[in-house]
N, C-alpha and C positions, 0 to 999 in steps of 0.2 A: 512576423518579422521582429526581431531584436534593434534596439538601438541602444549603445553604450552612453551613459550621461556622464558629467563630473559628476561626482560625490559631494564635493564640495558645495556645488551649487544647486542640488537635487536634496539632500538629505533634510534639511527642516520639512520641506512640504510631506516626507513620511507620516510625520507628527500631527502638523497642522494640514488644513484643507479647507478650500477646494483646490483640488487639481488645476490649471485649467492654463493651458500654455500655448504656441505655436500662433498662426492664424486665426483673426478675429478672436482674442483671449478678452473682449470684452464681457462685462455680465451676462451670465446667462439665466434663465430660471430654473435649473438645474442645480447653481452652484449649489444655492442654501442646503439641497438634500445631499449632494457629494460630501460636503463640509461634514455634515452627522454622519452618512456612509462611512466615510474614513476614519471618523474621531472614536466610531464603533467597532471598528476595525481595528485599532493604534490598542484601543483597551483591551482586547482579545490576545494582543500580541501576535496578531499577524503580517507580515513584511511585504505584503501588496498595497498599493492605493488602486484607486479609480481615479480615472486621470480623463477631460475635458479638451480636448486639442480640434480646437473651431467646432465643427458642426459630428465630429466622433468622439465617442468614448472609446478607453484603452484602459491598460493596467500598467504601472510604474511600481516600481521596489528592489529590493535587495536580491537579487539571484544568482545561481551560480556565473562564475567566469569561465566561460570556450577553454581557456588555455592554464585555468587551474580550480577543477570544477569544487574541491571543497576549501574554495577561496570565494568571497561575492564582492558584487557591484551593484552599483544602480544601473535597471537597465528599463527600455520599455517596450510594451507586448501590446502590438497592434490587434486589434480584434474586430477590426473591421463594421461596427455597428454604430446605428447613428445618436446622435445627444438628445435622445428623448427616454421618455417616461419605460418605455419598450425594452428600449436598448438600452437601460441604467439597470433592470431590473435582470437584462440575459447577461451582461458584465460582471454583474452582482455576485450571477451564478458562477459564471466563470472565472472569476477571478478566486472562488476556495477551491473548485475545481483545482488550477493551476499550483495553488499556496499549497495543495495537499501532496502534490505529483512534487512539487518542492520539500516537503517535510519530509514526503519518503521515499525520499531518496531516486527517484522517477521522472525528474526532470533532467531534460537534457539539453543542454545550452550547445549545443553542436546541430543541431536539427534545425534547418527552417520551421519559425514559427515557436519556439524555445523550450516544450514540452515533448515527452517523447506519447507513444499512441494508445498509451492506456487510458487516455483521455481526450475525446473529443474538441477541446477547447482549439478555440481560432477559427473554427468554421463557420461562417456570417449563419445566421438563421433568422428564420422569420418571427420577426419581433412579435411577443407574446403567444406565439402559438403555442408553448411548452403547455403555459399555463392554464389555457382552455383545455387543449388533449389530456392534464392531469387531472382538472375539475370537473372538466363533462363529458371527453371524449374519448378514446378506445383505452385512454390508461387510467380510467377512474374506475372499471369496474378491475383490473386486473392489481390496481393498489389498496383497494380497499380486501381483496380477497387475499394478497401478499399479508396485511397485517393481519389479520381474521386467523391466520393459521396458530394453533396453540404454541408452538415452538417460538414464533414470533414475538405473540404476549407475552412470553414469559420471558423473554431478555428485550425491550423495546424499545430500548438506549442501542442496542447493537446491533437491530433491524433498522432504525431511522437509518443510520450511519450505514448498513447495506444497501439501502435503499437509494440512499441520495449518492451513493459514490461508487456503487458496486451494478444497479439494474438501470436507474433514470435515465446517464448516459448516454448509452447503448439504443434502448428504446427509445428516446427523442432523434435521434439517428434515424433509425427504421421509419418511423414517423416524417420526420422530414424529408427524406427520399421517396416516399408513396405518395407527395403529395396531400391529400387531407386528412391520411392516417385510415379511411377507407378503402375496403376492398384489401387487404391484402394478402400478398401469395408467397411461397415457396420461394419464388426468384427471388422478391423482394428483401427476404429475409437473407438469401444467399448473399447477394450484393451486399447487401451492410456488413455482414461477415465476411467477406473478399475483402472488403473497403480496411483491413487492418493487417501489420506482417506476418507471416505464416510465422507459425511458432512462438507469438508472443503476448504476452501474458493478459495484455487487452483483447486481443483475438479468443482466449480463452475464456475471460468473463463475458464475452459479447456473445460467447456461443453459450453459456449457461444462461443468460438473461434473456434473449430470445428466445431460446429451446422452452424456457418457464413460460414465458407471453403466449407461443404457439401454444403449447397446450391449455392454456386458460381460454382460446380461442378455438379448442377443437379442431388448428391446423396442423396437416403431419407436413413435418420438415424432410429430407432427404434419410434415408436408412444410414449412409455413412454423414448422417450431421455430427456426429461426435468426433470423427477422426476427421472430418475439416475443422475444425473448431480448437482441436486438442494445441496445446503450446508443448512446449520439447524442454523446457527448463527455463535455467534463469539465462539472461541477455551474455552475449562471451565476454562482455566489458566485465560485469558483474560477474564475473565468475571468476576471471583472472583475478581481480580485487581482492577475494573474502582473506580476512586475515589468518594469519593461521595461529593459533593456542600461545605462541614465543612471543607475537604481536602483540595479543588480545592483552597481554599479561604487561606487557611494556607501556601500552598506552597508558594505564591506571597511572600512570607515576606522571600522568600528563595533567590528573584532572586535582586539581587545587583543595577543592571542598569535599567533606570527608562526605555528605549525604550522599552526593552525586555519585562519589564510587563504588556506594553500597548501590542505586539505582544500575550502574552499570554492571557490577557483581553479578548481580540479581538475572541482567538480559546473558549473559554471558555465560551463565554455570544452568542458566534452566530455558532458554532460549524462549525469554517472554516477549513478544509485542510491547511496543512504546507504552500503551495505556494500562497494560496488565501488570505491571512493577507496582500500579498503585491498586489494585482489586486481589489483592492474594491475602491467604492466610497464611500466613510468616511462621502461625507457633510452632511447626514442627522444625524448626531451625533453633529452637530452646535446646538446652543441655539434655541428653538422654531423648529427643528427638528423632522422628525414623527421615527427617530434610526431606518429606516429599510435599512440594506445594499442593494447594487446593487453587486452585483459578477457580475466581466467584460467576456466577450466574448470571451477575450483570454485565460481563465483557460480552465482547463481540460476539465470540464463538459459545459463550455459554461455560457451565462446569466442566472443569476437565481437572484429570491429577501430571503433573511432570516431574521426573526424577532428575536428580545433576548429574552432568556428565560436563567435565570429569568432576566426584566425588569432591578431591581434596581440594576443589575451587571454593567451596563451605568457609575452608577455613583459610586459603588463600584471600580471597575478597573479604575477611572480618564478616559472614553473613550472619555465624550466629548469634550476631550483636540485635539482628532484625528479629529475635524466636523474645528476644526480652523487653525489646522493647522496637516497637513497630513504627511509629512517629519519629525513629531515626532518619526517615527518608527525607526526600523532599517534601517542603509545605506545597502540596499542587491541592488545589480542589477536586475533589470527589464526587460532588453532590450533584446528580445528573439531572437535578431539580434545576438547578441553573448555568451546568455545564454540558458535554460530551464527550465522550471516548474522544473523535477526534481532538479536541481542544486538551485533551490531556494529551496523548498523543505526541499532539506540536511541541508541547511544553519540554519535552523529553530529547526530540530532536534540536529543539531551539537550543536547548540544551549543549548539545554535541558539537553545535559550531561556535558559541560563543567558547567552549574550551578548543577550540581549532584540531577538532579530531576527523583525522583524515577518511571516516568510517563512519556510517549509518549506524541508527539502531538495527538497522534489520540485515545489516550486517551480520551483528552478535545472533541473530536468528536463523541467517542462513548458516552459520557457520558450525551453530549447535548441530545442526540437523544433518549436515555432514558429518562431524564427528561419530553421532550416533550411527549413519551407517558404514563410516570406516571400522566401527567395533562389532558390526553386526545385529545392530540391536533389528528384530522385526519393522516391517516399516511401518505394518497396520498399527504397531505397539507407537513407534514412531509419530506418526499419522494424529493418533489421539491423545497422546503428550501435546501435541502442535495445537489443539483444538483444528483440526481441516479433515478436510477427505481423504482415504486412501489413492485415490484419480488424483486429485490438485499434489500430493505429495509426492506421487509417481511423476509426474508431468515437471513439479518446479526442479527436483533433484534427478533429473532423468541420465543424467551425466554420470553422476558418481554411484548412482542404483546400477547401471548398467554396469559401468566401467568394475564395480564391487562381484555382482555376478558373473562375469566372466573372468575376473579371476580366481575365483573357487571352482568353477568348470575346469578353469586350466588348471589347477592344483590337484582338483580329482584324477585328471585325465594323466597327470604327471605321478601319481601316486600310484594307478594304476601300472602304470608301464616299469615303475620300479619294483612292483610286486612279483614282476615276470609274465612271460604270453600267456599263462595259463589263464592267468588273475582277466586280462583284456581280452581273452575270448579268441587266442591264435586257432590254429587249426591243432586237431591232437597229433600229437607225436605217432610214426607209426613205427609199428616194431617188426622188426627180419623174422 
């Protein structure tokens, strides 16, 4: 549940903490670790608190507004758990949960409960059981083997960040509807994957993260688990939205500071992810340069190469200012020693609202990747420009793949029939 506050009389406590309002808001023994929660929180630049309201904790902060979603307010997000040591620690959880469905663009302030279903958050759970089932029970032998795997090791800045936001989710879910996370079947898996909207994009990682779990447990899931599981593209809200190239190009003239435009340049002519603006090798953007990035090893997805599309965005967005000199970006930190993908990530999106732009980063990503297949480009070619799957890229863009292919079908078919019956396979002519 949502609750609208004033701003005025909500906004310091962002900063400062503890939280702790409504009924009985006397001391608690709670406060003193709310007050560091948050103050660690504030440092990170994240726009949630944990918030103390009598004998529950909640989340309070800046989030989108019902009736102008890239406008914010203070609002607050009940989560139904009680003010102890249990319930600060599942709050904890859910509240980057929540801040990341906000960063990316994924929250939905129209929805009971104020997130939309790529994420789990607002469903009460039994306090601490995550973290027994992660430390000793059915998902400790399946995360110690998730990391074990070589592809893992080798980018593990981009598997934590899978892990915590991409498989844990999903499988704390399963978990908690079986009861002690023992014994489980087929159905049980079914249901957790029913338990989200057909076609959407949660529903898609739920059916990859359990399809992985079953098989670490030598259970077979249903022959059509893939085609219950499969999502059909991007949301129709999000689709109507993406801007188109006349947009993209209009906004620049919105964003004040010159680094920030090269940062968006950057999402926009190569359709990088938030955190990949900062893990690229720039030099081929020097004079006499062939402008294909390298995305480094340490992102999410690992090395991949992407080309621009459209070309003359290079020099539209000043990029080749970044082949000479690469520290033209933002000053974000890098160093995964005492950062994360996510937290760079945020930094990019924090970014995009403090210049009041009506559009995600991943906006600029969905909209690259359109482009490419209004041109034709291969989608496997597609695909791996993206760092993602051939499946996930069929599936986000399913709309405009389709919509693409059948109008070449109609073209052929149209090409054909102007050729004359012979050309379409009439019957032959017969002669006297």
């Amino acid at each position: 549940m949502h609750e609208v506050l004033r701003a005025d009389s909500v906004q310091p406590h962002l900063i400062a903490a503890p939280l702790a309002s409504g009924p009985s808001a006397s001391a608690h023994p709670l406060d003193a670790v709310l007050a560091a929660r948050n103050a660690a929180l504030a440092a990170e630049g994240i726009g949630l608190r944990l918030e103390r309201r009598g004998g529950r904790i909640g989340l309070r902060g800046s989030l989108p507004d019902p009736a102008a979603p890239w406008k914010r307010s203070v609002r607050r997000l009940s989560l139904g758990l009680p003010a102890s040591e249990e319930g600060l620690e599942d709050a904890s959880r859910q509240l980057r949960i929540a801040w990341d469905a906000v960063v990316e663009g994924r929250f939905d302030p129209g929805r009971p409960g104020g997130w939309d279903s790529d994420s789990p958050v607002g469903i009460p759970e039994p306090a601490g059981a995550t973290d027994r089932w992660e430390a000793e029970g059915p998902l400790a032998a399946f995360r110690a083997a998730f990391f074990a795997e070589p592809r893992r090791r080798r980018r593990l800045a981009g598997s934590r960040s899978t892990w915590s936001g991409a498989y844990l989710p999903y499988l704390r879910r399963l978990l908690e509807r079986s009861g002690d996370g023992s014994g489980l079947t087929p159905e049980q898996f079914i249901r957790v994957l029913e338990s989200y909207e057909l076609g959407s994009r949660s529903r898609q990682q739920c059916g990859i993260a359990l399809a992985a779990f079953a098989r670490h447990r030598g259970l077979a899931l249903p022959a059509d688990w893939s085609e219950r599981a499969a999502g059909y593209g991007l949301h129709a809200a999000r689709f109507r939205q993406l801007p188109d190239d006349g947009r993209i190009l209009d906004l620049l003239e919105t964003i004040p500071n010159a680094s920030w435009r090269l940062a968006y340049g950057l999402m926009a002519t190569y359709g990088l992810r938030n955190h990949e603006v900062f893990f690229c090798d720039l030099s081929s953007l020097a004079p006499g340069g062939d402008r294909v990035l390298r995305v480094l090893p340490t992102t999410k997805t690992g090395e991949h190469q992407v080309w621009p599309f459209r070309p003359e965005w290079v020099e539209a967005f000043g990029l080749e200012r970044l082949g000479r000199d690469p520290g033209a970006l933002p000053r974000v930190s890098t160093d995964l020693r005492r950062t994360t993908l996510q937290q760079v990530g945020r930094r990019v999106a924090e970014q995009f609202r403090r210049y009041g732009l009506p559009i995600t980063p991943y906006d600029l990503r969905h909209a690259w990747a359109v482009r490419t297949i209004h041109i034709g480009l291969p989608d496997t070619v597609a695909a791996r420009m993206m760092g993602h799957s051939v499946a996930i890229h069929t599936r986000t863009y399913h709309h405009w793949i389709t919509r693409r292919d059948q109008q070449q079908a109609v073209d052929a078919a149209l090409a054909r029939h102007r050729a004359g019956p012979a050309t379409v396979g009439g019957p032959p002519a017969i002669s006297a």
